[in-house]
SERO-4910 file (N, C-alpha, C, O; in steps of 0.05 Angstrom, whole numbers):
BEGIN
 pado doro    nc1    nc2    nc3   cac1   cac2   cac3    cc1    cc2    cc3    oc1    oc2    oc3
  Unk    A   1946   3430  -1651   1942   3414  -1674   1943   3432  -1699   1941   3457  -1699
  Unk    A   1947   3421  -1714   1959   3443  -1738   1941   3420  -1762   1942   3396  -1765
  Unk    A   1928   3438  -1774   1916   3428  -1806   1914   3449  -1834   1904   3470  -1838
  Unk    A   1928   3432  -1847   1934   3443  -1874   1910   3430  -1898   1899   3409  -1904
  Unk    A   1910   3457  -1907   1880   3458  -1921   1900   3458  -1949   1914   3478  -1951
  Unk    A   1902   3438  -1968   1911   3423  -1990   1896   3438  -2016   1909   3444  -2036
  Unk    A   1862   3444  -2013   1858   3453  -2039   1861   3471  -2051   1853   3472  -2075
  Unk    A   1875   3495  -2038   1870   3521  -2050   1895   3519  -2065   1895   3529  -2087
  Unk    A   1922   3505  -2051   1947   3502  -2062   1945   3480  -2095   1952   3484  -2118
  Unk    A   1934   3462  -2084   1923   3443  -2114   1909   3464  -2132   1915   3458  -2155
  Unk    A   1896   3480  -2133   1889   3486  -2152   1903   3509  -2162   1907   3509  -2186
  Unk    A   1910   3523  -2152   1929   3547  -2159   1955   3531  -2170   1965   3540  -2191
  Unk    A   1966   3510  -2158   1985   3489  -2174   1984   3494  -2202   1998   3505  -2220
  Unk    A   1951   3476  -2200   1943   3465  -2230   1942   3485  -2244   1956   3481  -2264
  Unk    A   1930   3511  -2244   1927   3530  -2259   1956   3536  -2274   1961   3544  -2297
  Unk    A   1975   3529  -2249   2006   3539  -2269   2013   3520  -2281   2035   3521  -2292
  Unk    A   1997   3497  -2281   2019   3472  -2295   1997   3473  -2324   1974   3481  -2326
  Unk    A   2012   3462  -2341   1988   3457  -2371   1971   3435  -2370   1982   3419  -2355
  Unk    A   1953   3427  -2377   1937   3412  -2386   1956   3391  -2395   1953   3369  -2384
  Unk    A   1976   3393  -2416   1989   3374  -2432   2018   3357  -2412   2028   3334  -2415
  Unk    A   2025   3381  -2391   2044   3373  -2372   2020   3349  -2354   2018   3324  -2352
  Unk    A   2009   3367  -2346   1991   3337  -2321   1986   3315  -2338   1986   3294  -2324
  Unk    A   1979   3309  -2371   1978   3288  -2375   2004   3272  -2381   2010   3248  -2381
  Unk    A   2018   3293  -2385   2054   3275  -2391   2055   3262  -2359   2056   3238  -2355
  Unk    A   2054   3278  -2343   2064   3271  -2313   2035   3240  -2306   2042   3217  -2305
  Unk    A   2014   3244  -2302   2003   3223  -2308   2007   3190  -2319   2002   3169  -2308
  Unk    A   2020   3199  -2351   2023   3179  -2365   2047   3161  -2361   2051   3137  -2366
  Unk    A   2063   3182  -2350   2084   3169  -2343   2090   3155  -2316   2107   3138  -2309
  Unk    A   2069   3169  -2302   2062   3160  -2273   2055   3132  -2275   2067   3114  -2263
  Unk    A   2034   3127  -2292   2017   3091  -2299   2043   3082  -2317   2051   3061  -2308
  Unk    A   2056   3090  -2335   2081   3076  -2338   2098   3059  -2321   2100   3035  -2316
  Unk    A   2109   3081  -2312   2124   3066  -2282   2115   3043  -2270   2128   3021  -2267
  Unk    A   2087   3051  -2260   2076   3036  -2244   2066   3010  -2255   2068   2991  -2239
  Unk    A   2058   3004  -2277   2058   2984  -2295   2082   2968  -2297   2081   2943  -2294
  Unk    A   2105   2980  -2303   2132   2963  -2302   2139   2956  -2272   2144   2932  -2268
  Unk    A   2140   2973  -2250   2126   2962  -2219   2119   2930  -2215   2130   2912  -2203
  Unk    A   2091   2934  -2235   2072   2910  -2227   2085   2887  -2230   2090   2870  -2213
  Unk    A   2093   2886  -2267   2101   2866  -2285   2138   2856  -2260   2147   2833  -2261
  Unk    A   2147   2871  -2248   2178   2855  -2240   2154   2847  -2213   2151   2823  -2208
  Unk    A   2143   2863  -2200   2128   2852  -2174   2120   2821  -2186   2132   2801  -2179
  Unk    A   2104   2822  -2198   2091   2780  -2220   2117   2781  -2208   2119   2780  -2184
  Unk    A   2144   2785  -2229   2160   2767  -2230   2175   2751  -2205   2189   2730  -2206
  Unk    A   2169   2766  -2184   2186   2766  -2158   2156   2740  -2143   2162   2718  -2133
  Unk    A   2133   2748  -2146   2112   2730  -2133   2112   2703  -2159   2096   2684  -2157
  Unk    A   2125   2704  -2176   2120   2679  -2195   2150   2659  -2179   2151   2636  -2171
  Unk    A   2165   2675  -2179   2197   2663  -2169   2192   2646  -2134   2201   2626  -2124
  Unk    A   2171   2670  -2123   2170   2651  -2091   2149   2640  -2095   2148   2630  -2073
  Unk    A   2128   2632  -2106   2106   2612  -2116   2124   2588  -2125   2121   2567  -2112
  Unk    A   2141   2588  -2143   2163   2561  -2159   2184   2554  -2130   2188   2530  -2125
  Unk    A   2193   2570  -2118   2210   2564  -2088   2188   2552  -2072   2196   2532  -2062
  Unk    A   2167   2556  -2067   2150   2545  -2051   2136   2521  -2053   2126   2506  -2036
  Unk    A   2134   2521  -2082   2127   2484  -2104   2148   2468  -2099   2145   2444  -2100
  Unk    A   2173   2480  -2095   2202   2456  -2101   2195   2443  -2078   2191   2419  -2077
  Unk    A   2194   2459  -2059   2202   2452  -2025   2180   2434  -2015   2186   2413  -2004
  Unk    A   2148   2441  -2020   2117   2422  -2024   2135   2407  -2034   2149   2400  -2015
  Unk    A   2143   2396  -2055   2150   2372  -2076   2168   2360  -2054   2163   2336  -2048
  Unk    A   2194   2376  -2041   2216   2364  -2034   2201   2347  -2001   2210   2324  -1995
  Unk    A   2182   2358  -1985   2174   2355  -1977   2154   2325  -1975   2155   2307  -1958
  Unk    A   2137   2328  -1998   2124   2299  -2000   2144   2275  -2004   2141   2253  -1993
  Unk    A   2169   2284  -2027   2188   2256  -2024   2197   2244  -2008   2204   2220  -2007
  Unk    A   2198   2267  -1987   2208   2254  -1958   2179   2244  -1935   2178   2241  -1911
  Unk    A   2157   2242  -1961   2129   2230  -1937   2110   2239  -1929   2088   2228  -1925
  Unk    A   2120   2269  -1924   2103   2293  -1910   2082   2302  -1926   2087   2317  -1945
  Unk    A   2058   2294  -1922   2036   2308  -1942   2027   2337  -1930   2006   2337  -1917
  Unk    A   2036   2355  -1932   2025   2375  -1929   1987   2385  -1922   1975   2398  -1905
  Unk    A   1979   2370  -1948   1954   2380  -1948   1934   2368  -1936   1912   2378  -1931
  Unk    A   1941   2345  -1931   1928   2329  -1913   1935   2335  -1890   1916   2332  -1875
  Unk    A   1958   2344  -1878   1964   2358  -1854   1937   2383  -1852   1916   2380  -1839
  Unk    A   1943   2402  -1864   1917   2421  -1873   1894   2410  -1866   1882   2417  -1846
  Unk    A   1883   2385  -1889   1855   2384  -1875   1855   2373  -1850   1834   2380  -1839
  Unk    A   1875   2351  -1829   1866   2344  -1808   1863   2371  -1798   1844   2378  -1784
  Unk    A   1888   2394  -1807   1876   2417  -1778   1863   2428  -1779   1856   2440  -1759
  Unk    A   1842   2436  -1816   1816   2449  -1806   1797   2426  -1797   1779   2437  -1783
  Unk    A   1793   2402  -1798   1777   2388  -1782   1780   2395  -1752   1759   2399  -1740
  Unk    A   1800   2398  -1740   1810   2396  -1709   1798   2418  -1698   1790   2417  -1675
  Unk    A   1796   2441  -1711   1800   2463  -1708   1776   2476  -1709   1767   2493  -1694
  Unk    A   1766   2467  -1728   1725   2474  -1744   1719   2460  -1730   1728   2446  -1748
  Unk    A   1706   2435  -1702   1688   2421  -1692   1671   2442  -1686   1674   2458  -1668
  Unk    A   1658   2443  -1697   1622   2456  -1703   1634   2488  -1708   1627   2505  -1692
  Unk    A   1647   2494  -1725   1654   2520  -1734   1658   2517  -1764   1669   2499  -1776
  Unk    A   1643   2546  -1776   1643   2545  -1815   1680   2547  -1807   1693   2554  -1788
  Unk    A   1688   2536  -1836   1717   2545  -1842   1718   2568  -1847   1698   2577  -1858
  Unk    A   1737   2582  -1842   1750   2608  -1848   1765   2607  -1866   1762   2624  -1884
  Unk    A   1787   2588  -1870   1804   2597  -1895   1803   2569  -1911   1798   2549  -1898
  Unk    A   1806   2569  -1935   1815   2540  -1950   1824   2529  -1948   1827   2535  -1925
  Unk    A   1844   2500  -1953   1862   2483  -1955   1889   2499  -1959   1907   2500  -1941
  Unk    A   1890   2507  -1977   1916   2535  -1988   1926   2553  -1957   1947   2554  -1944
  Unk    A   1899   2565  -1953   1904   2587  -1923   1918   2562  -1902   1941   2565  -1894
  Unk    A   1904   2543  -1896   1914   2531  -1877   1949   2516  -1876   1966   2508  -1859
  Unk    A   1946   2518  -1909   1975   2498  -1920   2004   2527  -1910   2028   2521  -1905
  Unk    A   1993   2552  -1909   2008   2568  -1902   2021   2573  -1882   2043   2582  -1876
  Unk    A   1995   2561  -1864   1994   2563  -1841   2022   2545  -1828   2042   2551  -1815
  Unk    A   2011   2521  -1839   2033   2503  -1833   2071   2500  -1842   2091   2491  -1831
  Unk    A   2065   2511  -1867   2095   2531  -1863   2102   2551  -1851   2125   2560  -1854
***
């Protein structure tokens, strides 16, 4: 087994890097990662609206979804707390 001891290298690092470099590298680090987040929304906003069309396209043709949902946490809970919501279970059933 082999283990590498990380702090003595981190700090001898830091000593060579500046103060003003680790916050550039930092700042730009939460940059990134911020523009990350904001296309990540955009990608969970896009399959949230794909997943409303299809619910919608779905009830026109009869199928209530959510009432599917609650018969099966009734079916399912006879003398048990629920575990997940209407939502968890509506997942389920897709």
């Amino acid at each position: 087994m082999v283990v590498i001891i990380m702090t003595d290298k981190k700090q001898t690092n830091q000593a060579n890097v500046s103060k003003d470099e680790q916050v550039g590298f930092h700042k730009g680090a939460l940059s990134t990662l911020a523009k990350e987040r904001e296309e990540m929304m955009k990608i969970v906003q896009v399959v949230e609206q794909l997943m409303q069309m299809h619910i919608k396209a779905l009830k026109d043709l009869g199928i209530d979804l959510e009432a599917q949902a609650k018969e099966a946490v009734k079916s399912a809970n006879k003398g048990k707390p629920a575990k997940k919501g209407v939502k968890g279970q509506l997942d389920e059933l897709i």
